[in-house]
KERO-484999 format. One line per 4 residues: for each residue x, y, z of C-alpha. Coordinates in pm, 1 decimal. Example, Ala and Ser with C-alpha at 12.3 -4.5 7.8 and 13.67 -1.06 7.14 Angstrom:
<rs>
1230.0/-450.0/780.0  1367.0/-106.0/714.0
</rs>
This chain:
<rs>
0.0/0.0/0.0  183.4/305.1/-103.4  152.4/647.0/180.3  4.7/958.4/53.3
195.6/1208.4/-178.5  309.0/1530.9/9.8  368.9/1812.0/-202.2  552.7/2106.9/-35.2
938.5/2307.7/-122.1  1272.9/2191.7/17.3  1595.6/2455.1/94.5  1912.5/2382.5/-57.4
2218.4/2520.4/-74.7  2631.2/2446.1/-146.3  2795.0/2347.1/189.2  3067.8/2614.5/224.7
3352.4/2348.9/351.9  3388.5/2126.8/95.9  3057.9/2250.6/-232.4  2853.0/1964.8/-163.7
2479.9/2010.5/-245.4  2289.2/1971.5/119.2  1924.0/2042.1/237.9  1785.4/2140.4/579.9
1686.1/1878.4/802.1  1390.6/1833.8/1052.5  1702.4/1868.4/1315.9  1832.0/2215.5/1152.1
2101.8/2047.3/1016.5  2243.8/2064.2/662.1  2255.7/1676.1/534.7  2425.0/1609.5/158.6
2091.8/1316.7/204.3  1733.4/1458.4/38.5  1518.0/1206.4/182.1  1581.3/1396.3/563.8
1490.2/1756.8/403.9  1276.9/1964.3/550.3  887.4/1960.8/310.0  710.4/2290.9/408.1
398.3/2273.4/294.8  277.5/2583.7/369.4  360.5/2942.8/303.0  478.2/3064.2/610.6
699.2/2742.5/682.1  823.4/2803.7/345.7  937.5/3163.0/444.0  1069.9/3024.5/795.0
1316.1/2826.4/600.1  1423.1/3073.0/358.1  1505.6/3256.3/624.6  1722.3/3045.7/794.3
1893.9/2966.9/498.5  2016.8/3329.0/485.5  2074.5/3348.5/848.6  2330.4/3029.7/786.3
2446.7/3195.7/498.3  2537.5/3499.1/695.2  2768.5/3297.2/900.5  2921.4/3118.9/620.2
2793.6/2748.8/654.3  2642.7/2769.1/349.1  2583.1/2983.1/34.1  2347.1/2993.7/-263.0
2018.0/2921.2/-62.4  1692.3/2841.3/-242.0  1329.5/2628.2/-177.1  1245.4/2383.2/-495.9
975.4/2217.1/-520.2  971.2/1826.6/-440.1  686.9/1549.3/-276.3  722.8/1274.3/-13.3
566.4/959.1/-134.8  677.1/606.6/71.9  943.5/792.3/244.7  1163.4/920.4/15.3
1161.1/1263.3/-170.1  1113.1/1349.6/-520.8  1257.8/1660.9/-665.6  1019.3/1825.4/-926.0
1195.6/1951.3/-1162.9  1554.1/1734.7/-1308.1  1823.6/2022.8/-1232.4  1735.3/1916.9/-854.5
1721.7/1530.6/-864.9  2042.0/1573.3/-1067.0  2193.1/1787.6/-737.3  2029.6/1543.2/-505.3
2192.0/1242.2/-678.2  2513.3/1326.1/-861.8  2673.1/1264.1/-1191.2  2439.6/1123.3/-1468.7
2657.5/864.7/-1599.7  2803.8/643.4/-1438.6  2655.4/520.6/-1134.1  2953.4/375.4/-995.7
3078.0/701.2/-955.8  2981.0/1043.3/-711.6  2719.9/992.0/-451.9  2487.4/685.6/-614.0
2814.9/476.7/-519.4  2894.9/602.2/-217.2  2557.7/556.2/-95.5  2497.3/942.6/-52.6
2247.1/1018.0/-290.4  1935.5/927.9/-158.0  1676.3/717.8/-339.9  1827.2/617.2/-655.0
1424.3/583.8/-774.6  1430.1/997.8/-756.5  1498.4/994.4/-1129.3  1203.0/822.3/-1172.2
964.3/1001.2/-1450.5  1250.8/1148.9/-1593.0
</rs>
């Protein structure tokens, strides 16, 4: 039986330290993982997380903040729109390389419908 869909936008940025792609967790934490993000679902919660994404890029953690928009369906999260589930997963060729090997990217089904 598959869960409802949840529809809602997800902040990402580019980890100052070291570029990677990341996304604010539940915890307030940056993860390089999608399937933790943050979904806010509605308008205010949206602006709530834009605005910590500035507030962490005052302080340099991260830089290049922005929501997308993305659904929760069976647990994992599904980027809209490609540029994103590209981001979220890495390289497009070969697998074996970036984060699908290393066991970073998330759900390797988020390029599903593409």
């Amino acid at each position: 039986m598959t869960t409802p869909t949840e529809k809602g936008k997800i902040l990402t940025a580019n980890r100052l330290r070291d570029g990677e792609v990341v996304f604010l967790t539940h915890s307030g934490e940056w993860s390089e993982n999608i399937d933790g993000a943050v979904l806010a679902t509605e308008p205010q919660a949206q602006a709530a997380l834009e605005a910590r994404g500035k507030g962490d890029e005052g302080v340099n953690l991260v830089t290049g903040t922005y929501l997308f928009d993305a659904e929760r369906r069976d647990g994992h999260v599904f980027a809209s729109h490609i540029k994103e589930r590209i981001r979220s997963l890495g390289p497009t060729v070969r697998a074996d390389l970036g984060k699908q090997a290393q066991g970073k990217g998330g759900h390797f089904a988020a390029l599903q419908g593409v």
